[in-house]
PDB file of N, H, CA, C and O in Angstrom:
ATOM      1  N   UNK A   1     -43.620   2.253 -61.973  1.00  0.00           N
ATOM      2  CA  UNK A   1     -44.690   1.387 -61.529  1.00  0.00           C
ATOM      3  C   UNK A   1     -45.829   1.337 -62.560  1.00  0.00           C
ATOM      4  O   UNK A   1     -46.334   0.258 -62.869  1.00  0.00           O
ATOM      5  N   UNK A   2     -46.162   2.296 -62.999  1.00  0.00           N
ATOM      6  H   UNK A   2     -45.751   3.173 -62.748  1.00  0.00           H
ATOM      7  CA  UNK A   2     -47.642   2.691 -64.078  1.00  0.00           C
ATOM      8  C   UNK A   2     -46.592   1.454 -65.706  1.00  0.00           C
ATOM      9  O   UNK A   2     -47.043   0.480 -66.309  1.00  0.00           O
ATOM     10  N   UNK A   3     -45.700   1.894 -65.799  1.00  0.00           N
ATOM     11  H   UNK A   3     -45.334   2.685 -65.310  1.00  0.00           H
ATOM     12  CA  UNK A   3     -45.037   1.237 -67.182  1.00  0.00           C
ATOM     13  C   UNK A   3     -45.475  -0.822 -66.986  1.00  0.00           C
ATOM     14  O   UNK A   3     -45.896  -1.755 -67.670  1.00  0.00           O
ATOM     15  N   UNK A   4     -44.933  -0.486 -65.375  1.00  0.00           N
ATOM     16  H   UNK A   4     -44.591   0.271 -64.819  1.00  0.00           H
ATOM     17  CA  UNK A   4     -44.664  -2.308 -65.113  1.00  0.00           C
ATOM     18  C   UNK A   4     -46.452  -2.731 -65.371  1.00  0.00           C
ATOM     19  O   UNK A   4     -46.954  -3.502 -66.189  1.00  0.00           O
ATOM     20  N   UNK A   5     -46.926  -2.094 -64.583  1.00  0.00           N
ATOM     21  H   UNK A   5     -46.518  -1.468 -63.919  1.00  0.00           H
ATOM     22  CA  UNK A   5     -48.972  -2.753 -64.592  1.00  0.00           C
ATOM     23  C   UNK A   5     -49.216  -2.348 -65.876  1.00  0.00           C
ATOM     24  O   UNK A   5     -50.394  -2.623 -66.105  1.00  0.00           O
ATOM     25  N   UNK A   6     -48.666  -1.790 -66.915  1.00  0.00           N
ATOM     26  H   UNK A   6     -47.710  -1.566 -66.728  1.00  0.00           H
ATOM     27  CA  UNK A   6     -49.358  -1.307 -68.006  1.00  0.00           C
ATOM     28  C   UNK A   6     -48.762  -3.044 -69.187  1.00  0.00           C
ATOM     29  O   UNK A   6     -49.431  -3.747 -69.944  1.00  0.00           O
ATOM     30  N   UNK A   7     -47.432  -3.103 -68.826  1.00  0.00           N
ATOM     31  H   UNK A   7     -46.889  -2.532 -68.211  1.00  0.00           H
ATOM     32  CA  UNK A   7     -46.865  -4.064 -69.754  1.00  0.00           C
ATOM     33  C   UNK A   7     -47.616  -5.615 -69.005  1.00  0.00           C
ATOM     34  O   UNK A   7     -47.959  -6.462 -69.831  1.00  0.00           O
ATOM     35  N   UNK A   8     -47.817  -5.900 -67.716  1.00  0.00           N
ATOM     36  H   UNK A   8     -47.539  -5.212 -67.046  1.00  0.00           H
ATOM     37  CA  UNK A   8     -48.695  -6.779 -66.838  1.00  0.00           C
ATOM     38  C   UNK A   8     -50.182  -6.931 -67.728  1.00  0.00           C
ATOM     39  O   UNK A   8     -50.761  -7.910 -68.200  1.00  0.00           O
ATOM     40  N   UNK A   9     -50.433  -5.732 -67.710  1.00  0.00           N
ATOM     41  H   UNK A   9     -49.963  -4.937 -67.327  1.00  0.00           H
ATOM     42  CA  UNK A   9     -52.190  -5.582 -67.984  1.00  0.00           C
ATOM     43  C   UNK A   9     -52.443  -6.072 -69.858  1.00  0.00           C
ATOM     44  O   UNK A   9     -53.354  -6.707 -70.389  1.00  0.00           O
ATOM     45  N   UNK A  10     -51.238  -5.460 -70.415  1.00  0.00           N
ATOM     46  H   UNK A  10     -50.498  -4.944 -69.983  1.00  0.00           H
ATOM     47  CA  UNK A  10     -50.760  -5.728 -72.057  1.00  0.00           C
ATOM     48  C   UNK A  10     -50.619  -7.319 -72.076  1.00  0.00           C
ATOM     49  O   UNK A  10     -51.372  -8.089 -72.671  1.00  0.00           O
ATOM     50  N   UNK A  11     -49.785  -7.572 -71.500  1.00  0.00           N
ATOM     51  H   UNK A  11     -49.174  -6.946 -71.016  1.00  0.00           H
ATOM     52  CA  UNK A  11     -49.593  -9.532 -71.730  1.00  0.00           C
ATOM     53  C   UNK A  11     -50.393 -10.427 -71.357  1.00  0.00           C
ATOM     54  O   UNK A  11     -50.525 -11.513 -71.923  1.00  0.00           O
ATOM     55  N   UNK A  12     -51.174  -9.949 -70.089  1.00  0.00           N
ATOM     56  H   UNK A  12     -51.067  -9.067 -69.629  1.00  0.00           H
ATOM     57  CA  UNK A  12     -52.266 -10.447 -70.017  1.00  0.00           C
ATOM     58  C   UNK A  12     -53.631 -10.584 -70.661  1.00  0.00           C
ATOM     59  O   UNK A  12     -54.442 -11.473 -70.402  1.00  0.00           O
ATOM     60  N   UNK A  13     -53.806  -9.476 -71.642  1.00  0.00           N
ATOM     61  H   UNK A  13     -53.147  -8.754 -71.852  1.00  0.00           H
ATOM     62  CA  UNK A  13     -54.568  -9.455 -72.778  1.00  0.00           C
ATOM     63  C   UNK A  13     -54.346 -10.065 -73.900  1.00  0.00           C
ATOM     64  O   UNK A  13     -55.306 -10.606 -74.448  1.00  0.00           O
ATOM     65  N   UNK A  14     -52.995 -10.128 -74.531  1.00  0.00           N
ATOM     66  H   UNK A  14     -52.215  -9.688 -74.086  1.00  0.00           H
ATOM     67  CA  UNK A  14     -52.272 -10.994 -75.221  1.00  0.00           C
ATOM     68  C   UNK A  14     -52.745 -12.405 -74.991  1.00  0.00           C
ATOM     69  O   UNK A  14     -53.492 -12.966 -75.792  1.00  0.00           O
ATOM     70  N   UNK A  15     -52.185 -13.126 -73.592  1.00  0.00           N
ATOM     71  H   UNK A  15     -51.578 -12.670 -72.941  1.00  0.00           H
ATOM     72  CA  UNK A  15     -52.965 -14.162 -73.280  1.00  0.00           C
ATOM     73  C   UNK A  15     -54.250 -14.712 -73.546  1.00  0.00           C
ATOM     74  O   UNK A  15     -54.660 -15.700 -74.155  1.00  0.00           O
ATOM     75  N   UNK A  16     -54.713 -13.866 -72.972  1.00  0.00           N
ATOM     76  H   UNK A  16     -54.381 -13.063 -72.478  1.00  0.00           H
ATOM     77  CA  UNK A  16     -56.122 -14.342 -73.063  1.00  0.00           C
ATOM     78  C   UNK A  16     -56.778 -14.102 -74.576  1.00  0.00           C
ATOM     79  O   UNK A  16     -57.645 -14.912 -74.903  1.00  0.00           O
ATOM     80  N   UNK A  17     -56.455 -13.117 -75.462  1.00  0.00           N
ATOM     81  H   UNK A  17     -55.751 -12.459 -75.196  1.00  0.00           H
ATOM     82  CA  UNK A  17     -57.333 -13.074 -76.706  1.00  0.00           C
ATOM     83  C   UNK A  17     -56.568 -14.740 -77.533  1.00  0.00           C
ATOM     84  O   UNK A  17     -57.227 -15.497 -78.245  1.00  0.00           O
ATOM     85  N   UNK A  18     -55.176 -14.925 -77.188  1.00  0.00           N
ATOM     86  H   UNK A  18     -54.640 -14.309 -76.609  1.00  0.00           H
ATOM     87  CA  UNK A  18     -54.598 -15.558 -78.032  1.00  0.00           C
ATOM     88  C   UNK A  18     -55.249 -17.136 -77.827  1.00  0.00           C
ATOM     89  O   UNK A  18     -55.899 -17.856 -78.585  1.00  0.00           O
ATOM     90  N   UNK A  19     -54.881 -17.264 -76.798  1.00  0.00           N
ATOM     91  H   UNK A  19     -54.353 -16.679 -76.183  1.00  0.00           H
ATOM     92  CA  UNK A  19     -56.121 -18.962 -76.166  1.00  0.00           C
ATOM     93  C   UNK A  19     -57.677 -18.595 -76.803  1.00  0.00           C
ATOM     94  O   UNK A  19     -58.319 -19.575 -77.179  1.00  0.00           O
ATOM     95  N   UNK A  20     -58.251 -17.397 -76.930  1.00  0.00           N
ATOM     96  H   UNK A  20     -57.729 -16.601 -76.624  1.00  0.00           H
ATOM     97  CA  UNK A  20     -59.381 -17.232 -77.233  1.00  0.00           C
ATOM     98  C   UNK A  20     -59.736 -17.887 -79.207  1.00  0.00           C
ATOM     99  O   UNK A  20     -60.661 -18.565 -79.655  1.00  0.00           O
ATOM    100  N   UNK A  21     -58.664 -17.345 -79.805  1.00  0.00           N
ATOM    101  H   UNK A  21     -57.913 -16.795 -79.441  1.00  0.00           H
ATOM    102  CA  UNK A  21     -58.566 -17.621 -80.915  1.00  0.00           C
ATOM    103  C   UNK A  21     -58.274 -19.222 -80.709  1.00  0.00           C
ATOM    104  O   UNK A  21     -58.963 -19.982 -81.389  1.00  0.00           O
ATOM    105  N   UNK A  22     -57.507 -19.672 -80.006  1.00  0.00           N
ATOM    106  H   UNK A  22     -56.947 -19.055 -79.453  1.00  0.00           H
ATOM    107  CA  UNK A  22     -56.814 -20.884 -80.338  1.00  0.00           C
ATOM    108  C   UNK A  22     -58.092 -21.852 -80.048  1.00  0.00           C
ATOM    109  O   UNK A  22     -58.315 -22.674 -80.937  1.00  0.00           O
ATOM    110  N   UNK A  23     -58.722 -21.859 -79.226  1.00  0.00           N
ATOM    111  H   UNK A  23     -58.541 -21.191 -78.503  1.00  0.00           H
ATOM    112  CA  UNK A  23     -60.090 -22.472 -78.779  1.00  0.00           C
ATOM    113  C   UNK A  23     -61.234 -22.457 -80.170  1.00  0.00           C
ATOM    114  O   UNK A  23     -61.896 -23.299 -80.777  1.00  0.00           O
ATOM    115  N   UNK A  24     -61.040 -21.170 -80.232  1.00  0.00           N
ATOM    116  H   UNK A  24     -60.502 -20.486 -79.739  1.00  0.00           H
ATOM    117  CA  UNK A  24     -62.318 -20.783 -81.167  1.00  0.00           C
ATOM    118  C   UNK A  24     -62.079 -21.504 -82.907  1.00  0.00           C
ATOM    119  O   UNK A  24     -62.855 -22.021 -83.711  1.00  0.00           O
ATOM    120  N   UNK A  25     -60.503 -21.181 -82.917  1.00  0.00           N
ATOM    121  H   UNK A  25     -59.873 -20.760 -82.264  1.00  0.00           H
ATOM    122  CA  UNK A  25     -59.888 -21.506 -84.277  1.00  0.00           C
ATOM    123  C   UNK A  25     -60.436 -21.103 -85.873  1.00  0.00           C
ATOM    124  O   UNK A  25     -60.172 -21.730 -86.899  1.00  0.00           O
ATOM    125  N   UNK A  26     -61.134 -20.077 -85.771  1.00  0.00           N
ATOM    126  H   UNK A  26     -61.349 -19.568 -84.937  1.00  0.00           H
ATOM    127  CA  UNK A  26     -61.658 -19.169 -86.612  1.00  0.00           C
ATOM    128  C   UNK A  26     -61.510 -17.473 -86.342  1.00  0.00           C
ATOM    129  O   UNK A  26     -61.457 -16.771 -87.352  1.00  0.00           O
ATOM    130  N   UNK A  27     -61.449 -16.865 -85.117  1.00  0.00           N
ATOM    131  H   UNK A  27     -61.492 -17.435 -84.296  1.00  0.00           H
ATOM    132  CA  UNK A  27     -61.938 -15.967 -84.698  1.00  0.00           C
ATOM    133  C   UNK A  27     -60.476 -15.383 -84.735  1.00  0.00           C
ATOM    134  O   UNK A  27     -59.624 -16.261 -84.873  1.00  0.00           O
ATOM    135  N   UNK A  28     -60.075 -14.308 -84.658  1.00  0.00           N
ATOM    136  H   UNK A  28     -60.768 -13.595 -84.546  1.00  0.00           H
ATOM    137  CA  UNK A  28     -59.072 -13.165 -84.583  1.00  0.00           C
ATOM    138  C   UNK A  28     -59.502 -12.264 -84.140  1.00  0.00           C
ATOM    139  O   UNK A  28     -60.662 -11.915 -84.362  1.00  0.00           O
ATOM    140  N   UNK A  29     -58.532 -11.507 -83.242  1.00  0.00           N
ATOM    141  H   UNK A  29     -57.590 -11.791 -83.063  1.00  0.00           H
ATOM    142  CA  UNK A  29     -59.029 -10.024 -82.434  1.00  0.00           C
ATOM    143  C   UNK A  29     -57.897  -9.199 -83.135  1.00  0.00           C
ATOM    144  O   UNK A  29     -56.705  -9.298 -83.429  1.00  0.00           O
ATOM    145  N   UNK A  30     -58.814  -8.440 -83.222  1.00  0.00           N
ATOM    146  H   UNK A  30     -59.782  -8.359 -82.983  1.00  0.00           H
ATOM    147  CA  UNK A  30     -57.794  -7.037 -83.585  1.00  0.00           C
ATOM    148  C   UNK A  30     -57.586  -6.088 -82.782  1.00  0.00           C
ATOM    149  O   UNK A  30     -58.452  -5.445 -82.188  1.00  0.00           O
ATOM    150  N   UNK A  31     -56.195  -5.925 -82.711  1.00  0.00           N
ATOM    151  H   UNK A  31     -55.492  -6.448 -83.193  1.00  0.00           H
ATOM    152  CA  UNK A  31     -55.947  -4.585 -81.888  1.00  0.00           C
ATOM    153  C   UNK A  31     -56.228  -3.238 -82.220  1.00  0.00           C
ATOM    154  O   UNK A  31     -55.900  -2.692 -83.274  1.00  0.00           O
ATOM    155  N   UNK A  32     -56.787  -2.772 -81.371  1.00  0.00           N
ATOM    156  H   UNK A  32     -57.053  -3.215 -80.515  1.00  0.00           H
ATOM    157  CA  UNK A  32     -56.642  -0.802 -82.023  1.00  0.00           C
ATOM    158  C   UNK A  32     -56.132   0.146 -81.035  1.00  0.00           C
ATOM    159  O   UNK A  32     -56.697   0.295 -79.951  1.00  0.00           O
ATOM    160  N   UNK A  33     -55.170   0.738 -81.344  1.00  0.00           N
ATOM    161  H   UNK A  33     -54.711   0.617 -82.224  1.00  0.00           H
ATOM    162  CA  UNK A  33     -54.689   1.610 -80.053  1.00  0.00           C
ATOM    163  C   UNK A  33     -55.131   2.721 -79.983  1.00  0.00           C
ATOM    164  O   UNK A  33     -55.469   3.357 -80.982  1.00  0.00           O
ATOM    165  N   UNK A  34     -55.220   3.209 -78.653  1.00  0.00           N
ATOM    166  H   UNK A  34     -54.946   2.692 -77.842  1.00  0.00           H
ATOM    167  CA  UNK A  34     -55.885   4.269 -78.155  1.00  0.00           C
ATOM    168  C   UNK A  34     -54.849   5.219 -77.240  1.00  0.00           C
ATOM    169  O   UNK A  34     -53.780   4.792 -76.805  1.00  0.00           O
ATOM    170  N   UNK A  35     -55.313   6.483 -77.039  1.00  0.00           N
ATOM    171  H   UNK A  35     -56.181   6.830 -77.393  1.00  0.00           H
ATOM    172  CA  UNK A  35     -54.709   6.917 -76.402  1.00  0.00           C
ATOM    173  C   UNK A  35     -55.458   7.660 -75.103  1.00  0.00           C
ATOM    174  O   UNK A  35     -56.286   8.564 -75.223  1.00  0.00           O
ATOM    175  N   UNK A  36     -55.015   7.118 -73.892  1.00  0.00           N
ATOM    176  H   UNK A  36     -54.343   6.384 -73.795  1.00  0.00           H
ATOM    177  CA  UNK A  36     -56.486   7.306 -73.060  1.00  0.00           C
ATOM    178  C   UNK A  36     -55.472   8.157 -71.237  1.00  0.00           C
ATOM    179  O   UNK A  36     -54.259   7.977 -71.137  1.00  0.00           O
ATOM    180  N   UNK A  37     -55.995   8.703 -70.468  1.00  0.00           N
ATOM    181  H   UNK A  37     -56.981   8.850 -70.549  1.00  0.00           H
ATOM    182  CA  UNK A  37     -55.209   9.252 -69.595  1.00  0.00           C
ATOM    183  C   UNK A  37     -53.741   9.369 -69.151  1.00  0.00           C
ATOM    184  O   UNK A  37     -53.280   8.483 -68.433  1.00  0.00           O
ATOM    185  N   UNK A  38     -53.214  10.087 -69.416  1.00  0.00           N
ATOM    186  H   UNK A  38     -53.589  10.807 -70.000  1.00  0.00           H
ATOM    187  CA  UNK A  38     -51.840  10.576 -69.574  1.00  0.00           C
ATOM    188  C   UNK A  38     -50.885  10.071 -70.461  1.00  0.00           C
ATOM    189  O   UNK A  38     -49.757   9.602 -70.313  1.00  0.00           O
ATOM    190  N   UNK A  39     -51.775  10.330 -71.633  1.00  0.00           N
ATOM    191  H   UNK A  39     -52.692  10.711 -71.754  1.00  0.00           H
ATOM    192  CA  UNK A  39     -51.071   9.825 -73.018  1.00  0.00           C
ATOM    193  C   UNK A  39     -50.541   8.389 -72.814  1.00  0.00           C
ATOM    194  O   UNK A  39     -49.512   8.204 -73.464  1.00  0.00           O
ATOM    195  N   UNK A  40     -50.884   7.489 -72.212  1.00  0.00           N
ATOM    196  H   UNK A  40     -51.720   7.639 -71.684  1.00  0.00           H
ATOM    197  CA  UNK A  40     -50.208   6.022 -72.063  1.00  0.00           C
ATOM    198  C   UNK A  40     -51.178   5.518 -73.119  1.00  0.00           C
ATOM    199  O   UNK A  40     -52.387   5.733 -73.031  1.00  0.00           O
ATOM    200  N   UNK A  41     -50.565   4.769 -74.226  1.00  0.00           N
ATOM    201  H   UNK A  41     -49.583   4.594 -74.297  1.00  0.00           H
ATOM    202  CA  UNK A  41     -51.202   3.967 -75.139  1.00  0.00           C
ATOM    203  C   UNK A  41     -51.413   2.632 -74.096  1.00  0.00           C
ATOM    204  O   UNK A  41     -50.746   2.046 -73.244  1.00  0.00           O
ATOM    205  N   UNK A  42     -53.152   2.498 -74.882  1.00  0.00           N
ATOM    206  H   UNK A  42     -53.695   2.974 -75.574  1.00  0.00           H
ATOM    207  CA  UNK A  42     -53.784   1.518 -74.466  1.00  0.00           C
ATOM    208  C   UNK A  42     -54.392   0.274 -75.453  1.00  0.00           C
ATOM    209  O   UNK A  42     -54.907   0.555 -76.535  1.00  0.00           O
ATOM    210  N   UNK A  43     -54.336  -0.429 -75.212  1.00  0.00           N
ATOM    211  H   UNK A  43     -53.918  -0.657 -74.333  1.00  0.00           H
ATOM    212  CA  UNK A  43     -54.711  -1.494 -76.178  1.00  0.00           C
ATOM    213  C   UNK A  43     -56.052  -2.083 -76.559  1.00  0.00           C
ATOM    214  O   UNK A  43     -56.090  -3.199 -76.039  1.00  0.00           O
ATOM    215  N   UNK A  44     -56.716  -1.945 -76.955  1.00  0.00           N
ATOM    216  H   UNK A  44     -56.685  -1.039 -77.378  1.00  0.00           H
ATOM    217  CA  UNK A  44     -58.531  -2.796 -77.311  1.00  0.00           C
ATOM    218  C   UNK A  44     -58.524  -3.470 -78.047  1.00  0.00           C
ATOM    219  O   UNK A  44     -58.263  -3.317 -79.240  1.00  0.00           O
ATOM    220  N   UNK A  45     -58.802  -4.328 -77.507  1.00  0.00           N
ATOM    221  H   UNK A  45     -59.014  -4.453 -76.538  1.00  0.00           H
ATOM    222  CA  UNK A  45     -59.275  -5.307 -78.822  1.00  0.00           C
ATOM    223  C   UNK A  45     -61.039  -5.097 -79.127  1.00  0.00           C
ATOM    224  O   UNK A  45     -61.898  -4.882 -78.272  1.00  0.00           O
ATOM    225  N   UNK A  46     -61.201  -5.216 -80.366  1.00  0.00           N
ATOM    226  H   UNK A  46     -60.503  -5.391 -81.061  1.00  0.00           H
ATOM    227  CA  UNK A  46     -62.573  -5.248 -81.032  1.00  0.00           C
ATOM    228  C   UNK A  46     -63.702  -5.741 -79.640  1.00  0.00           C
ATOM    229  O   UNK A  46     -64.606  -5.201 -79.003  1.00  0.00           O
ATOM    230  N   UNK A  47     -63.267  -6.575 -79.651  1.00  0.00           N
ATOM    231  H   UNK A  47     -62.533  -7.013 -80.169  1.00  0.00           H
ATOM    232  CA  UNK A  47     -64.370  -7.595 -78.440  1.00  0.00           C
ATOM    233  C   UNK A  47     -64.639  -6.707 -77.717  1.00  0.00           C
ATOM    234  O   UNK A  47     -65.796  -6.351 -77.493  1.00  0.00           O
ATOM    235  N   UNK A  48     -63.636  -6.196 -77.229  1.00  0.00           N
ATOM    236  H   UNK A  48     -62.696  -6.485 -77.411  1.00  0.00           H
ATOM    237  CA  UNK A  48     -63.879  -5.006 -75.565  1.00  0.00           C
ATOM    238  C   UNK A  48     -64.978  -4.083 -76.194  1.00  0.00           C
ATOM    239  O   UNK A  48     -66.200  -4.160 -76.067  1.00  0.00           O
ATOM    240  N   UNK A  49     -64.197  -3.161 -76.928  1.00  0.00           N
ATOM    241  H   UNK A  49     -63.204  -3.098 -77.031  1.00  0.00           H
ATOM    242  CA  UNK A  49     -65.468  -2.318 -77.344  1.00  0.00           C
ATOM    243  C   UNK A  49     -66.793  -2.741 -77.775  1.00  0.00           C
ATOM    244  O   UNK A  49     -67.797  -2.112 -77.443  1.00  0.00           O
ATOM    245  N   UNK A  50     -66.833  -3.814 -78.521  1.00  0.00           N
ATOM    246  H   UNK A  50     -66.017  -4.325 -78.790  1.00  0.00           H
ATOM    247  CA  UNK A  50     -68.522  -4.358 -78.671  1.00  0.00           C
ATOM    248  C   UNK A  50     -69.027  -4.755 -76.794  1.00  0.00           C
ATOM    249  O   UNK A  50     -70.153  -4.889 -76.316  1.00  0.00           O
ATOM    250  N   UNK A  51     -67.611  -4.848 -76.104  1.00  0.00           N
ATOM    251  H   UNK A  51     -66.696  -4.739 -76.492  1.00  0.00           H
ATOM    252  CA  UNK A  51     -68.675  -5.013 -75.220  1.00  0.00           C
ATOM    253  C   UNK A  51     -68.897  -3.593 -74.009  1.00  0.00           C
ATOM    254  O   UNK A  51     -69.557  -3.670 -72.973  1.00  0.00           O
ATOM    255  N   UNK A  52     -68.387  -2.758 -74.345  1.00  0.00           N
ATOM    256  H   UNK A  52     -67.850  -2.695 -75.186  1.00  0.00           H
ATOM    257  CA  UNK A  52     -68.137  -1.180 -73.167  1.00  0.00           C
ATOM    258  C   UNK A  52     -69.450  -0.843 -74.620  1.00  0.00           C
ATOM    259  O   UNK A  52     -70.472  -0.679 -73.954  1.00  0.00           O
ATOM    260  N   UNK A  53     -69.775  -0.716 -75.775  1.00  0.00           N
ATOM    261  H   UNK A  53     -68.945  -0.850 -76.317  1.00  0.00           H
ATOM    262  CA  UNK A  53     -70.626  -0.242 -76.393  1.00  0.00           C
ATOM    263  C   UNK A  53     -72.253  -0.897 -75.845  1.00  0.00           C
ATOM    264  O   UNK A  53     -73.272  -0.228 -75.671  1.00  0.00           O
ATOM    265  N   UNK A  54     -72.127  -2.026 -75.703  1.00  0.00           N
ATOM    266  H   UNK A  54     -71.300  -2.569 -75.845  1.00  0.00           H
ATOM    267  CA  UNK A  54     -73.513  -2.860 -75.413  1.00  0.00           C
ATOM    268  C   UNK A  54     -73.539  -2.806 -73.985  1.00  0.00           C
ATOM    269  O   UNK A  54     -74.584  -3.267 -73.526  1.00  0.00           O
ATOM    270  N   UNK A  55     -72.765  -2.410 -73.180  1.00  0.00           N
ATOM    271  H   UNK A  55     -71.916  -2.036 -73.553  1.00  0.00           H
ATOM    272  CA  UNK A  55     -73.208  -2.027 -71.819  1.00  0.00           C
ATOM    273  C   UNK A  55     -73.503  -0.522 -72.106  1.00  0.00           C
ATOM    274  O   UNK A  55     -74.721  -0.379 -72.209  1.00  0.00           O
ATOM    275  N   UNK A  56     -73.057   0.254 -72.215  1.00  0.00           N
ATOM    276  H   UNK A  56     -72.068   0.138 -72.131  1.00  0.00           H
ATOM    277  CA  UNK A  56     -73.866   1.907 -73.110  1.00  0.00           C
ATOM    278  C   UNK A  56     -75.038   2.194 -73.503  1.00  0.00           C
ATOM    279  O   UNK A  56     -75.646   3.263 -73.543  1.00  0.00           O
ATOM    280  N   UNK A  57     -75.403   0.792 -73.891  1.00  0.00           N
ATOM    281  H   UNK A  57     -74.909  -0.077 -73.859  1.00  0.00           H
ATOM    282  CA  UNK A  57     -77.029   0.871 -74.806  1.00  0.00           C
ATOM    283  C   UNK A  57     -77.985   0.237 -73.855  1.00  0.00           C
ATOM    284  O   UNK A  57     -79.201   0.109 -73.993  1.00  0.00           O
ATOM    285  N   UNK A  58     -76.978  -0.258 -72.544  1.00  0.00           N
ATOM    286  H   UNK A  58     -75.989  -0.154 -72.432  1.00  0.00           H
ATOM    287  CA  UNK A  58     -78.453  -0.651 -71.717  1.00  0.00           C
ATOM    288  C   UNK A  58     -78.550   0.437 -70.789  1.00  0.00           C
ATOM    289  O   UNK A  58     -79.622   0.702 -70.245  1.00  0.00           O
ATOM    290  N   UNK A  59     -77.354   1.173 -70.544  1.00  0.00           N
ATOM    291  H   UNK A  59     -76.483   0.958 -70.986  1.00  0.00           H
ATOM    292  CA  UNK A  59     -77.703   2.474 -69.839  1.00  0.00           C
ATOM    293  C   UNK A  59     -78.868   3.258 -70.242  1.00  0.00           C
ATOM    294  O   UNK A  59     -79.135   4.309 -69.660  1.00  0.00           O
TER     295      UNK A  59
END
C-alpha cells in the first residue's frame, strides 16, 4: 500500500511540475532525492523547498 501512494504521490508530481514547465516554457524543476521516514526515497523538486524554507522564515 505505502509503494502504491508513494508511486501515486511520484506521478502526480511529475504531472504537475511538467504542465508547469510547459506553461511557463522557460522554467525547469529539478529533482533532488531525499531520504525521509523509513528510508522510502522521496522526491523534491527545487520549488517545494523554496517553498517549506519561506514558510520557516515566517515562523
Amino acid at each position: 500500500m505505502k509503494n502504491k501512494f508513494y508511486q501515486y504521490i511520484q506521478t502526480l508530481q511529475d504531472t504537475i511540475t511538467s504542465n508547469l514547465e510547459t506553461v511557463d516554457g522557460k522554467a525547469t524543476f529539478k529533482e533532488d532525492k531525499l531520504l525521509l521516514l523509513y528510508s522510502m526515497p522521496l522526491s523534491v523538486t527545487a520549488a517545494t523547498l523554496k517553498t517549506v524554507e519561506a514558510l520557516q522564515l515566517k515562523s
